[in-house]
LORO-465625 format. One record per residue (C-alpha): x, y, z. Coordinates in pm, whole numbers, plus 50000, padded with zeros to 5 digits. Each point is the difference from the previous one (the first is absolute). Layout:
BEGIN
XYZ;...
END
This chain:
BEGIN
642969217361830;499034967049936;501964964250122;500664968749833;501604973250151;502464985449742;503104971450135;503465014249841;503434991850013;502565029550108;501224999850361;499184964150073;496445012149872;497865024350062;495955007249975;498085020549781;499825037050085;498285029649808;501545032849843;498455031150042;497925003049691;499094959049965;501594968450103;503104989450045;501024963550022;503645004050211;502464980549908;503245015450302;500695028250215;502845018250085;501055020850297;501165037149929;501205014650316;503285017350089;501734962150122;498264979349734;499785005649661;500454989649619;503965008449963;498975002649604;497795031750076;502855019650131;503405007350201;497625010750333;496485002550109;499125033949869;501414993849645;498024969850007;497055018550113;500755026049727;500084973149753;496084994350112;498865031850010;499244999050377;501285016450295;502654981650230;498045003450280;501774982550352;498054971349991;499704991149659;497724976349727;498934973049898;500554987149624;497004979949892;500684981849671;497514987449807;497554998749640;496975009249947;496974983949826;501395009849626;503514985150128;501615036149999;502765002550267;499395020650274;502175015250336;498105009950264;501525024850302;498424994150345;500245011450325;499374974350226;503914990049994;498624973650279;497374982549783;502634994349729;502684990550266;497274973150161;499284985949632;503864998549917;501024977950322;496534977049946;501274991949655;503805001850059;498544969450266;498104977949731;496615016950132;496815011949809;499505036650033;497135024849806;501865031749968;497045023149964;501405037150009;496545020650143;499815026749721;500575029750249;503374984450063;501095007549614;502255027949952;500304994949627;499654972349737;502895000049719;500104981149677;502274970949951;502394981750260;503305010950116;501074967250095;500114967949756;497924976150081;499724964249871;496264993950052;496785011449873;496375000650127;497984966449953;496955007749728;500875033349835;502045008849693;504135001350049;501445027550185;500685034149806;499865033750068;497275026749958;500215024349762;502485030950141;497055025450174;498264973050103;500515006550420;499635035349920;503455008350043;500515001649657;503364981950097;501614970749751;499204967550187;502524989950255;501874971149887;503344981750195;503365008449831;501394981749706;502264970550085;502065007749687;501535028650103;501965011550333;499355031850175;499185009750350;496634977750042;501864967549922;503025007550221;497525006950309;498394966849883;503244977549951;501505014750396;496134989750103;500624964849820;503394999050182;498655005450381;497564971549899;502604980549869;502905006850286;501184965750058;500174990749655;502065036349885;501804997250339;501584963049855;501375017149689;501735030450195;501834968150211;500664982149716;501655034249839;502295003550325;498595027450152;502515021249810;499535039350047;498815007749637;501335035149879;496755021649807;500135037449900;496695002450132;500234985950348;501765023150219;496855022449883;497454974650119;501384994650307;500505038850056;496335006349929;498954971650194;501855012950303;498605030049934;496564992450084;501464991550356;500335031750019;497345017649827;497024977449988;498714997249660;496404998749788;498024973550205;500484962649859;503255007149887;501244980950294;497924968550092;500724974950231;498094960850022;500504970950181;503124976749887;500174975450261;501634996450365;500985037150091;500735012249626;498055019849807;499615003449647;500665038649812;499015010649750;501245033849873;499735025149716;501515031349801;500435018549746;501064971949737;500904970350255;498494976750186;502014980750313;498544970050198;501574987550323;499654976050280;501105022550314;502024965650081;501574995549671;501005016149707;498555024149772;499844998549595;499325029949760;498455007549719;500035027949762;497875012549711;503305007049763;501124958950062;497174985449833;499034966250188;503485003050195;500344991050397;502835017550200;500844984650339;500625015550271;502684983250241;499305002550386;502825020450066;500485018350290;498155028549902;497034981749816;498084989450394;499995031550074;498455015649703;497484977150011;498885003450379;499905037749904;497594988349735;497854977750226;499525029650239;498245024749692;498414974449839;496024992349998;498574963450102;496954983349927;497715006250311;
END
């Protein structure tokens, strides 16, 4: 496996790396693990790793995203989670780093990108995908969702927008009076949700991240909804029948407890 060193844009940048059958000029990386990964690939870790083709083994992958001399986009699945973890936090701090998977750290290369991405390889053609067979797989190119239509990718992606946005969604929900708000599909939500207090659930469905102070941030999934919380706030919903809609959740007297339940299943970043 040969390596080129190529400067990219993606995570804050990113060096040149090589796929498993030529060069590949790396343009971001992505964690898949059971605490970190792409919401859009699924409601949990294994349907995410199902989505891949690869096994959700404990300690997960790394997503190397990149083109390769002809411009064709490429995903690569690693297993040195750490390597991709080291190159994430040297970019994420305005640092160079060469992400250079070692081809016996390759599980499997896959045509196309699940993820959209906004930047392309310096000195080969545009990004587009190889011809369907051409990992092998015999798989149709992965590609991200379409933004046109609403379904259970872009509600995982709009409660992921949401925890990044808290302050900013938290503003509306005061301006709005913090009035219960009355859905049909709510009481189900929160019934499933307390559920997996009770019954832990698929890893990832519960995920918990830093939100500043002594809050966290969660993240949870099921079967057609998607809830995001600060465990010293409120909560807001969303489902995949209320297309682009936000339900918020009131901290009641009920809603603190739900979500402590929550924090105790859930999975962190380690």
């Amino acid at each position: 496996m040969s390596e080129e060193s190529e400067e990219a844009a993606g995570s804050g940048g990113a060096g040149g790396g090589a796929a498993d059958d030529g060069s590949l000029y790396v343009l971001t990386a992505v964690l898949l693990t059971p605490a970190q990964f792409p919401s859009i690939l699924g409601d949990d870790y294994p349907q995410a790793c199902a989505l891949l083709g690869v096994r959700p083994v404990p300690d997960g992958y790394g997503l190397v995203l990149g083109q390769d001399e002809d411009g064709a986009r490429w995903t690569v699945v690693i297993d040195d989670v750490s390597l991709v973890a080291t190159a994430i936090a040297s970019w994420d701090c305005g640092m160079e780093y060469d992400l250079s998977p070692d081809e016996r750290t390759i599980v499997v290369s896959l045509a196309g990108w699940p993820l959209e991405l906004a930047v392309a390889a310096p000195g080969v053609p545009e990004p587009h995908d190889p011809e369907q067979g051409a990992d092998g797989t015999g798989r149709v190119p992965l590609a991200p969702p379409s933004a046109g239509v609403w379904g259970s990718a872009q509600r995982r992606m709009g409660a992921d927008q949401i925890a990044l946005q808290w302050g900013d969604w938290r503003e509306r929900f005061e301006a709005d009076g913090e009035a219960p708000v009355v859905h049909p599909g709510l009481a189900r939500v929160l019934a499933e949700a307390r559920g997996y207090t009770e019954t832990p659930p698929p890893p990832g469905r519960v995920r918990s991240s830093f939100a500043g102070e002594d809050a966290r941030m969660l993240r949870v999934d099921g079967p057609g909804w998607s809830l995001v919380a600060r465990t010293d706030d409120v909560a807001f919903v969303l489902l995949d029948e209320e297309p682009s809609g936000v339900i918020p959740v009131p901290r009641d007297e009920e809603l603190p407890e739900l979500l402590a339940g929550l924090e105790r299943v859930a999975v962190r970043p380690s």
